[in-house]
C-alpha positions in Angstrom: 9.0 61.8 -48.4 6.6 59.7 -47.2 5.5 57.9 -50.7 9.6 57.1 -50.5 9.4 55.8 -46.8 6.0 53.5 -48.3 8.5 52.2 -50.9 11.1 51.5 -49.2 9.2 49.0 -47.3 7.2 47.9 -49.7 11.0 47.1 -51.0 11.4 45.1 -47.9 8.8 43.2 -47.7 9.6 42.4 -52.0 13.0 41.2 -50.7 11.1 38.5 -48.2 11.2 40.3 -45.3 7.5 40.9 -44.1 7.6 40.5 -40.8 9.4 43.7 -40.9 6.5 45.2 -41.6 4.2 43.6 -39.2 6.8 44.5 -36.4 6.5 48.2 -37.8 2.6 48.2 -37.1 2.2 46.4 -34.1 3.7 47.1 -30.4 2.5 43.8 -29.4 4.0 42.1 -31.8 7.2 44.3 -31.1 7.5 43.0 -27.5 7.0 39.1 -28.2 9.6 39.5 -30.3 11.5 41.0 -27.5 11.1 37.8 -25.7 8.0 38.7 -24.1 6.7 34.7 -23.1 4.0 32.7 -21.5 4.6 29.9 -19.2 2.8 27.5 -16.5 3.5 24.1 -15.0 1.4 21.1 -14.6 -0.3 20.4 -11.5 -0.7 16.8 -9.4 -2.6 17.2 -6.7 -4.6 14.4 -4.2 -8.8 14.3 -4.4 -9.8 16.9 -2.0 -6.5 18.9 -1.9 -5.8 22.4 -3.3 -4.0 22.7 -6.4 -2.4 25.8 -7.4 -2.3 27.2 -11.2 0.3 29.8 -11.9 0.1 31.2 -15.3 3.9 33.3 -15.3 4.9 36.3 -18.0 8.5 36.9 -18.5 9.3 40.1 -19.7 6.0 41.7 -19.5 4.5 44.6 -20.8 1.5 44.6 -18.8 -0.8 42.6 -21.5 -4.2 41.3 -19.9 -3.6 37.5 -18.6 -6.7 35.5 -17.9 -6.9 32.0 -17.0 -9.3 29.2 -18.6 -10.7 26.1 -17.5 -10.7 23.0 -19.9 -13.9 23.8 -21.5 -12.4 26.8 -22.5 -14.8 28.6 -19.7 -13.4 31.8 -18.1 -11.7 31.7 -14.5 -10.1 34.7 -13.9 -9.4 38.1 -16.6 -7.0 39.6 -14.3 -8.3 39.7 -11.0 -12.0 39.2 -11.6 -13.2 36.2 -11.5 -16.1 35.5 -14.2 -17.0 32.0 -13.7 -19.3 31.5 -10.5 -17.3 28.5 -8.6 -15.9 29.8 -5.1 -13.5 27.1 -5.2 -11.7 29.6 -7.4 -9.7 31.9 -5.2 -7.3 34.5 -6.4 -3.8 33.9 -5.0 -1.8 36.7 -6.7 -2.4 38.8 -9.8 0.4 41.1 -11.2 2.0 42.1 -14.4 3.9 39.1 -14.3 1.6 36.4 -12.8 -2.1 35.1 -12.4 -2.0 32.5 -9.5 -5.3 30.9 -8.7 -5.8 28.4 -6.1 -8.6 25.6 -6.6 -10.1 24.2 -3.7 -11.9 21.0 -2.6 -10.1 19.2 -5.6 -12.5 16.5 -7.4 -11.6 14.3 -10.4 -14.6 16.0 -12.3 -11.8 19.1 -12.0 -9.4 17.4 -14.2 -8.3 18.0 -17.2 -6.5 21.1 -19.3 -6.3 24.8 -18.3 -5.1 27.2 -20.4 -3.7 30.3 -19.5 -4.1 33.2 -22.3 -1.7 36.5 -23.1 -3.8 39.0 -24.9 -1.1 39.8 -27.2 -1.2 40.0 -31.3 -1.6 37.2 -31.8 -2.8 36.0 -28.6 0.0 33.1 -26.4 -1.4 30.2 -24.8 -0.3 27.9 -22.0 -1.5 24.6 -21.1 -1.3 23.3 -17.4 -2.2 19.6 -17.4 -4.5 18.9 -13.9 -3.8 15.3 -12.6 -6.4 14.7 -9.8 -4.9 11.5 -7.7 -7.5 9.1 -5.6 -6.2 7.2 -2.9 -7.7 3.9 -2.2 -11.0 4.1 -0.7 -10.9 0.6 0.6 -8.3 -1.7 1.5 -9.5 -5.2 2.6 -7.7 -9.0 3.0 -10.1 -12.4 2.5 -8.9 -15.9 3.2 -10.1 -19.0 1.7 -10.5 -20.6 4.6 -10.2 -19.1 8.6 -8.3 -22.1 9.6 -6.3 -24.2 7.5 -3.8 -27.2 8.5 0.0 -27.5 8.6 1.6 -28.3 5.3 -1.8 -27.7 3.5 -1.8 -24.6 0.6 -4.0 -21.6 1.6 -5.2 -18.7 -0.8 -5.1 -15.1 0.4 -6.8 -12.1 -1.6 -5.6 -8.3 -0.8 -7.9 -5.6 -2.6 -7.6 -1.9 -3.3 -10.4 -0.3 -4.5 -11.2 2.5 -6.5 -7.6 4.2 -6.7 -6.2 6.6 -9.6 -3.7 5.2 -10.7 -3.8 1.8 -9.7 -2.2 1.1 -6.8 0.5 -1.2 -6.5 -0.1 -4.1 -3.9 3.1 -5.9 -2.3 2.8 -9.1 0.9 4.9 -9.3 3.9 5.3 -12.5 6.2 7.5 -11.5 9.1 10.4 -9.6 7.4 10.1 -11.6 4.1 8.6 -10.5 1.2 6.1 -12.9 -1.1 5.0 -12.6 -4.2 1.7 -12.2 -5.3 -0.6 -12.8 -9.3 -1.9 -9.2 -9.4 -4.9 -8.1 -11.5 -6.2 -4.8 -12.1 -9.6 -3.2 -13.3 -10.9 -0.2 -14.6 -13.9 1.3 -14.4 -15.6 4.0 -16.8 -14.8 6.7 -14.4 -10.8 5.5 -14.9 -10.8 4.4 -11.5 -8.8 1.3 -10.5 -9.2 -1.9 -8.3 -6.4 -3.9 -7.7 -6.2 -7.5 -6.3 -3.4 -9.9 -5.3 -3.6 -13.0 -4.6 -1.2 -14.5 -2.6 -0.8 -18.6 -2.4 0.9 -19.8 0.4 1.9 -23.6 2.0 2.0 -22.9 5.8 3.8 -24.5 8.5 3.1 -24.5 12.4 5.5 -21.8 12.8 3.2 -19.5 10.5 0.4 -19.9 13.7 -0.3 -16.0 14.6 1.8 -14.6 12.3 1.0 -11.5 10.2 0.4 -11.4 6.6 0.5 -7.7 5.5 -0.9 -6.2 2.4 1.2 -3.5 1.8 -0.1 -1.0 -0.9 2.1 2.1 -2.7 0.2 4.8 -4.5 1.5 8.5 -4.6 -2.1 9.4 -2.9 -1.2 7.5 0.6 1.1 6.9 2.9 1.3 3.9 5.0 -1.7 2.2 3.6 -1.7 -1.3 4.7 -3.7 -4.2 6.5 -2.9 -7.7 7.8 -4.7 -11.0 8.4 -3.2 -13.5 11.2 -2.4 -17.0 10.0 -4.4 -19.9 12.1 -2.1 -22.7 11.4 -3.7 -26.1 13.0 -0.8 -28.8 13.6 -0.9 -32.1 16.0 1.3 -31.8 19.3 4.8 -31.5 20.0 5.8 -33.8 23.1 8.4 -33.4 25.4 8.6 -35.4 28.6 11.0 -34.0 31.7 12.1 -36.3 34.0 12.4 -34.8 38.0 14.1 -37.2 40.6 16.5 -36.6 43.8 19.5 -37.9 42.5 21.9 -37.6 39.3 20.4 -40.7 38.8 17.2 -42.3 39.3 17.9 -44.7 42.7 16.1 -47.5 44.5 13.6 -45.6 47.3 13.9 -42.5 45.5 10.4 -40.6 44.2 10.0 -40.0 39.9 8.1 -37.7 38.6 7.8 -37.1 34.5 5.9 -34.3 33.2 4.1 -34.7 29.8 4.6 -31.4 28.0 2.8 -30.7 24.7 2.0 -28.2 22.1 -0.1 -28.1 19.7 -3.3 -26.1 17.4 -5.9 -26.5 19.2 -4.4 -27.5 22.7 -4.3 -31.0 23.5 -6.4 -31.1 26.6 -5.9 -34.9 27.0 -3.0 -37.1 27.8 -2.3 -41.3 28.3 0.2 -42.8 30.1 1.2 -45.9 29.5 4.2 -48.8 30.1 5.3 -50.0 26.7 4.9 -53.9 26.6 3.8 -54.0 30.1 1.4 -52.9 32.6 1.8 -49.4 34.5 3.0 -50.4 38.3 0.1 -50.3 40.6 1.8 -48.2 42.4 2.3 -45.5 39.9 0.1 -42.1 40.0 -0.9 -40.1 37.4 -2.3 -36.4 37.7 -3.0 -34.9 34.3 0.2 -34.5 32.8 2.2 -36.0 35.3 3.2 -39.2 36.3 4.5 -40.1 39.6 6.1 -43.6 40.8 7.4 -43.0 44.7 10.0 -45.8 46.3 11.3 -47.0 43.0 12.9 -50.0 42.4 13.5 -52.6 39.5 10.4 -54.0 38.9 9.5 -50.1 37.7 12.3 -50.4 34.9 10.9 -49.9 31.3 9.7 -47.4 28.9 6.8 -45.0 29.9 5.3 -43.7 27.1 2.9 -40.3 27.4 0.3 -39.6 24.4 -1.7 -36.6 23.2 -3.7 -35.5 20.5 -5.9 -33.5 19.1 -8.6 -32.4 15.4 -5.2 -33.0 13.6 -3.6 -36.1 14.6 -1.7 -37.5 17.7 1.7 -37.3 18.9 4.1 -39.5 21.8 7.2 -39.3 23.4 9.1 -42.3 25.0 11.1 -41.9 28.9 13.4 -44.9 29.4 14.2 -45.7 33.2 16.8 -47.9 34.8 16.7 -47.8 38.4 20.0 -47.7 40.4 
């Protein structure tokens, strides 16, 4: 009886069917073939972090699970913990799972783990570790502190050492600019970004923000700004102030030089165009004050200003009544 049972699968494994044979002789074997299977996930985590490895059986039958680390070193064999690292803790251990947590996350920690069935043969499962680095600096220089309306200036935003690189946008007001970005990696495969932005200003770019807005999946709201200081020559207005709808004989005049500018004008002339200011006429500062009019003060009064950028004027014609 049993030389017949031998032949019989020595028949079997003659009509190319050996693995009926190896299933015959090995329970482990037996159950993989039941669908007995080995599965884990890859992990991102952030620098410092904790990142969770789960190695997972499905339909166990209580084979030993132990998990690696990429140098093929020991972690856990079931719940005991070989390798001398306390960052290593035990989050669950079953007949279906070995979940270990790794603290304190550092980019030396990267890499592949492998989690191992002791089945015949062995299964192995391979969780990729992706350690992320935020930006450890994020900075903005100008070419120049202080540059002059209609006049090109140069701004530099920089993120340093980042995995991956991080990717750099620039805000003015609710607009966004476009920057030349350049990256560079170093021999730890860390990144520094920088982006230059060029920009032609105006005077209504004085004291507004330029942000350096930077997205990487490490940070959140990672972004710095550098105020614009825009130097333009003044603005004049002149305001006219008198009694009347109209400027009458006996009535009092009074103009008011007002005038804007980077840096402030601090000084101001007064002056009668083609003619001599009345000797009557008195002049505080930014004001100029003619009391009684009459005829003789007719003309065009002209107040000037300036300042580091260039000078400005702005006429007031009066007729007396």
């Amino acid at each position: 009886q049993i030389v017949q049972q031998r032949c019989n699968i020595l028949f079997t494994v003659a009509s190319g069917c050996g693995l009926i044979l190896i299933y015959t002789n090995s329970n482990n074997i037996t159950s993989l073939a039941e669908g007995q299977d080995l599965v884990t996930d890859d992990v991102i985590v952030i620098e410092g972090e904790v990142a969770n490895i789960s190695c997972r059986v499905k339909n166990s039958d209580d084979s030993v699970i132990q998990l690696l680390n990429p140098n093929r070193q020991t972690i856990y064999f079931r719940d005991v913990r070989p390798l001398k690292d306390s960052r290593f803790q035990l989050v669950n251990f079953s007949n279906s799972e070995l979940r270990v947590a790794l603290t304190n996350v550092s980019l030396s920690d990267e890499g592949r783990y492998v989690c191992q069935l002791y089945t015949d043969p062995p299964q192995e499962a391979y969780a990729n570790l992706t350690v992320l680095v935020p930006p450890v600096n994020l900075f903005i220089d100008v070419r120049e502190d202080t540059v002059t309306e209609g006049e090109e200036t140069e701004l530099n935003c920089t993120a340093m050492q980042s995995k991956p690189a991080a990717r750099i946008r620039w805000l003015k007001g609710d607009k966004e600019l476009q920057g030349k970005t350049k990256s560079e990696e170093d021999e730890y495969n860390m990144f520094t970004v920088t982006s230059q932005l060029s920009l032609r200003v105006s005077r209504e770019d004085n004291d507004v923000p330029v942000v350096c807005l930077v997205e990487h999946p490490a940070a959140k709201d990672l972004q710095t700004q550098r105020y614009l200081e825009v130097q333009y020559k003044p603005e004049v207005k002149l305001s006219a102030s008198y009694p009347q709808d109209l400027p009458r004989e006996g009535d009092r005049l009074e103009l008011s030089c007002i005038a804007t500018g980077n840096p402030t004008p601090l000084e101001w002339i007064w002056l009668k165009v083609e003619d001599e200011l009345p000797d009557h006429v008195r002049i505080s500062g930014a004001d100029l004050i003619i009391d009684n009019l009459n005829k003789t003060d007719n003309g065009t009064y002209r107040c000037m200003t300036s300042n580091i950028v260039g000078e400005s004027y702005s006429d007031y014609v009066l007729f007396v009544y």
